[in-house]
N, C-alpha and C positions, 0 to 999 in steps of 0.2 A: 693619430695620437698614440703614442709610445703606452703601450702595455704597463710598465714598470712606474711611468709616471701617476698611471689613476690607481694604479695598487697602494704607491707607499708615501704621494704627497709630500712629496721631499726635495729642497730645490738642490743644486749644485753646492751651496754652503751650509750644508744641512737642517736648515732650518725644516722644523715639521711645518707643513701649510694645511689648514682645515678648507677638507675640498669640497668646493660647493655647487652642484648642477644649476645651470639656470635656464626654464623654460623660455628661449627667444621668441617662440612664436606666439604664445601667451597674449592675450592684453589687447584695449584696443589702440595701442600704440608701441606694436611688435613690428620689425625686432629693432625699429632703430632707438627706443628709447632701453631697453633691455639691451644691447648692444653697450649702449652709455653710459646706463648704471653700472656694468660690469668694468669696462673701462678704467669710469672714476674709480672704482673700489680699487682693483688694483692698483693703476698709481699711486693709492692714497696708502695703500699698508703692501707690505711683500712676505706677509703671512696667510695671504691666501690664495688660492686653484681655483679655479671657475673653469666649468664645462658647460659649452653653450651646445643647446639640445635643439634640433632643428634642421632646417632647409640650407644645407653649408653651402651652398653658391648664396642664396640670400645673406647669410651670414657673415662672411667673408668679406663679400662687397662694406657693407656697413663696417665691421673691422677697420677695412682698408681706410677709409677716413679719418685714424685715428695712430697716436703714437702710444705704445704703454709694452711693459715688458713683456715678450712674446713667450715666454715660458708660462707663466702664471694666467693663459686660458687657450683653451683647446676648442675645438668644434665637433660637435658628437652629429654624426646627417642621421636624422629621422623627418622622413620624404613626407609623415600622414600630422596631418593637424583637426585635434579636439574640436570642432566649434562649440559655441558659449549654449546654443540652444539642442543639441544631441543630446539625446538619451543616455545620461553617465556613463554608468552599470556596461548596458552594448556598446556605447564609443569606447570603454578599456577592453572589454572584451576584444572588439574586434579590428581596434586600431594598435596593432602590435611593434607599428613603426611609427607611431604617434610621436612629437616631441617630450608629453606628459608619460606616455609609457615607459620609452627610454631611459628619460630621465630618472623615473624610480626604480627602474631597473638595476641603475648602477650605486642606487642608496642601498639595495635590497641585497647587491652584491658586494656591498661595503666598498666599491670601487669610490664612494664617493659618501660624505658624513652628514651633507643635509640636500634638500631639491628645493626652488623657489620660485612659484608662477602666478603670473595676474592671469592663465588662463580659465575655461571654465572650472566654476568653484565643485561643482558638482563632480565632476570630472577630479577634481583634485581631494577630494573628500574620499570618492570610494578609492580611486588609487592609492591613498594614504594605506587606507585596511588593509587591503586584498592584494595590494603589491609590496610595499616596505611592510607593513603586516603589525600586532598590539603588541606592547610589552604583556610578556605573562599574568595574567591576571587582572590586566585592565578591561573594563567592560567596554566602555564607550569613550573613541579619544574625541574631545571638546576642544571647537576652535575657539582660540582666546587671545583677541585682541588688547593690544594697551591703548588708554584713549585717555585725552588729558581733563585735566580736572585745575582746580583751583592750587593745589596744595601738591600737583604732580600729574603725575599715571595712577589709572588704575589698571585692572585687569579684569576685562568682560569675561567671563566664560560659564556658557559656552552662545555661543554669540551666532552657532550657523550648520552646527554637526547633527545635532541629536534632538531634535522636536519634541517628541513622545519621549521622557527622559525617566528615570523611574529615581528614589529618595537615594538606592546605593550607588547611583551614577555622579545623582548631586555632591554626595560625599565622595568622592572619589576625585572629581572637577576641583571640590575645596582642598584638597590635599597637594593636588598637582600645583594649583593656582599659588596658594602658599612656597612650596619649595622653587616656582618659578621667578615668583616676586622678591624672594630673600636673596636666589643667587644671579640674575639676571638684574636686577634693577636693585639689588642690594637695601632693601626696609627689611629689617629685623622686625621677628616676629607682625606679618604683615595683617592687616583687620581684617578678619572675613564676615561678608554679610551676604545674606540673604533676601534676593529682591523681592519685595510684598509689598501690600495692599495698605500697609499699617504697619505701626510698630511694636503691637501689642502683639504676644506670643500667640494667642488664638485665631488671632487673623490669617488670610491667605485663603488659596483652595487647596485641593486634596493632596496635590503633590506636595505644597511647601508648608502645609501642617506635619506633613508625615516626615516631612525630613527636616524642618527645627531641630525637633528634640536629638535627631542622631548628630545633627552638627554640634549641637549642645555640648554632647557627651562625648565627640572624637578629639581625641589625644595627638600632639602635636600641630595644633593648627589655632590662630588667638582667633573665635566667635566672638561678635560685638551685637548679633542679633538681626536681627530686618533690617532693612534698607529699602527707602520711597524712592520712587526716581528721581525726584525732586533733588534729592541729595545728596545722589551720584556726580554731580558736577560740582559740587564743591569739595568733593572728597575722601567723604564721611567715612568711606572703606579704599582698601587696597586692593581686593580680591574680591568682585560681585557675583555671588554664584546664581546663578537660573538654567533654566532649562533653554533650548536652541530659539525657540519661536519668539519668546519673549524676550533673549537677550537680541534675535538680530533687529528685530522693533527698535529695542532702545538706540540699537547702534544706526541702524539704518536713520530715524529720527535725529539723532546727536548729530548727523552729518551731515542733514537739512537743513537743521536751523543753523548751524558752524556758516552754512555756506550764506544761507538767506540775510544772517545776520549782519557779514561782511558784506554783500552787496546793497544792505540799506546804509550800513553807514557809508559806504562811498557813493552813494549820490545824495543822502546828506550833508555828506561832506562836499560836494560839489554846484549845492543845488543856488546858493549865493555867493556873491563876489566877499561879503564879510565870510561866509563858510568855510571858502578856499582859503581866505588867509590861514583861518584858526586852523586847518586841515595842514598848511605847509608848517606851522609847528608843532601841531603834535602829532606829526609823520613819525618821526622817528621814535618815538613810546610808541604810537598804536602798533608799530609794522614788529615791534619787541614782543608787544601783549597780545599783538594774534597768532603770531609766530608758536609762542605758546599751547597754546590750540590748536596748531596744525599737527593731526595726529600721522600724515604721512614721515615725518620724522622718527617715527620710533621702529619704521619696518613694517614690514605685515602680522599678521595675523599664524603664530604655532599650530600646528596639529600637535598636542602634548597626547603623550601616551604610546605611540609610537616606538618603534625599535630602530629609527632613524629620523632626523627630523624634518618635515616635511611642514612649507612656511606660502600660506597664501595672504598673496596683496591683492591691493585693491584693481578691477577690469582696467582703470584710464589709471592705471599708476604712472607715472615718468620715473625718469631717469634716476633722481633724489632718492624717492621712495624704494627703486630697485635696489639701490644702491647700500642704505639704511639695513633694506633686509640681509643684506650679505654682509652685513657687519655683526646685525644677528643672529647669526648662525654663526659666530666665529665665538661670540659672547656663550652661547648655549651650547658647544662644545667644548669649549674651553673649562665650563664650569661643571662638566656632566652631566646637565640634568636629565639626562636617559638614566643613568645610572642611580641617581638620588632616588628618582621618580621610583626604578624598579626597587632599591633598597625600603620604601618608607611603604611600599605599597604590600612587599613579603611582611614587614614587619609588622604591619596592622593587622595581617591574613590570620600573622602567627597569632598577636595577641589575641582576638575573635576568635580563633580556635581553641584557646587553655581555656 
């Protein structure tokens, strides 16, 4: 791969292209479904770079099945791969020609603007930190998924990073969440809640009593108050703040019954000869209304906070879902949210400090 290409993203007719790593090995359907998503992305737009990080004789092979402009993705060979069940922390450590290492490597080296892997999460969590590294000032980045609702997206976060989360992490989560949701997914002034037990202010445990009241009182972001999980799926908020343990519950749950649910109605819908008729015409609505709710549409899952952006999907993501995510990252560079995040984040520091 041409040196000058991963420096300045620029194709032949100068269009700038936002350059995006993508972990090929990743996933329990690497590299040929990662292969594919990167693929489609290209075809589909000619403002974007993809660097496929990986085993390049594997790589290539899967390539070769396929047509799409050959400038707009490269092959980066890193011979070692993460597995899902390693020890994070020691697999970055000591896998330095990992496809996950590499990859952030060349975030960290600005050779490249965002990294995207279904591999392991853990793996991609600490590499976030400790390779592409926090914007100044940020405590804890929260991974934060968009998952659908009634009335659209919301935004979980932090849904998988930070377990043990302390009330000025929680605040910090609602700040990013906010400036993610306004420029990313465009809602003005978007609703932040706070996941609890209740919807009375004195409810919750230790953590989300102690951090109410700061959400109350922080400045540029619209507090609407608690939020039940009940009412997360119809929408009741734009931005759900909690700590890691409890938002990957909710998410992990949301994604049980999404599936369970759709598997009861197709064999009720299957289960009589009057069923199947009523099933062939209202094919076409239900396959619209669940469509809806297929949260692999939206991409993966940000690492916000970050000095690069760093985008986990889901282990069995396909092609789509890859795909999705590298459009997201074209979306979050384009709109700077590194730069907003670092702006709003100085400016709060400042005001707390007068």
């Amino acid at each position: 791969m041409e040196q000058s290409s991963r420096q300045e993203g620029a194709s032949l007719d100068g269009l700038r292209r936002v350059r995006v790593v993508l972990d090929a090995m990743g996933g329990d359907n690497a590299p040929a479904e990662q292969v594919k998503g990167a693929v489609d992305a290209v075809n589909a737009r000619g403002d974007i770079e993809i660097f496929l990080t990986g085993r390049e004789e594997v790589i290539r092979a899967e390539l070769a099945k396929y047509t799409y402009p050959r400038e707009q993705i490269s092959v980066v060979h890193a011979q070692e791969v993460i597995e899902t069940a390693e020890p994070p922390v020691s697999a970055i450590r000591k896998k330095k020609k990992s496809s996950i290492v590499v990859g952030m490597n060349l975030v960290r080296q600005k050779e490249a603007d965002a990294f995207v892997s279904a591999g392991s999460s853990g793996a991609v969590l600490v590499g976030g930190q400790v390779i592409v590294g926090r914007i100044k000032g940020i405590e804890r980045p929260p991974l934060a998924p968009l998952i659908p609702t009634e009335k659209g997206v919301s935004l979980l976060i932090d849904c998988g990073a930070n377990v043990d989360a302390r009330p000025s992490h929680l605040v910090q989560f609602a700040r990013m969440g906010s400036i993610y949701m306004e420029n990313v997914v465009g809602i003005t002034r978007p609703r932040v809640a706070i996941v609890n037990i209740g919807a009375e202010e004195e409810k919750g445990n230790a953590l989300v009593k102690e951090t109410f009241p700061l959400l109350k009182e922080c400045s540029g972001i619209h507090f609407v108050g608690s939020i039940e999980a009940r009412e997360i799926p119809r929408g009741a908020a734009d931005v759900i703040v909690c700590e890691a343990f409890v938002g990957n519950v909710i998410l992990k749950l949301y994604e049980g019954l999404s599936a369970t649910l759709v598997d009861v109605i197709k064999k009720g819908m299957m289960s009589t000869t009057r069923s199947k008729i009523g099933a062939a015409l209202a094919l076409p609505a239900l396959k619209s209304t669940l469509r809806a709710f297929d949260a692999t549409q939206y991409g993966g899952a940000p690492l916000l906070g970050l000095t690069g952006l760093v985008v986990k999907t889901h282990g069995s993501a396909k092609a789509g879902e890859i795909t999705n995510s590298i459009f997201q990252c074209v979306t979050f560079k384009e709109q700077d949210i590194n730069g907003k995040i670092r702006k709003n984040i100085i400016s709060s520091a400042e005001q707390e400090g007068m």
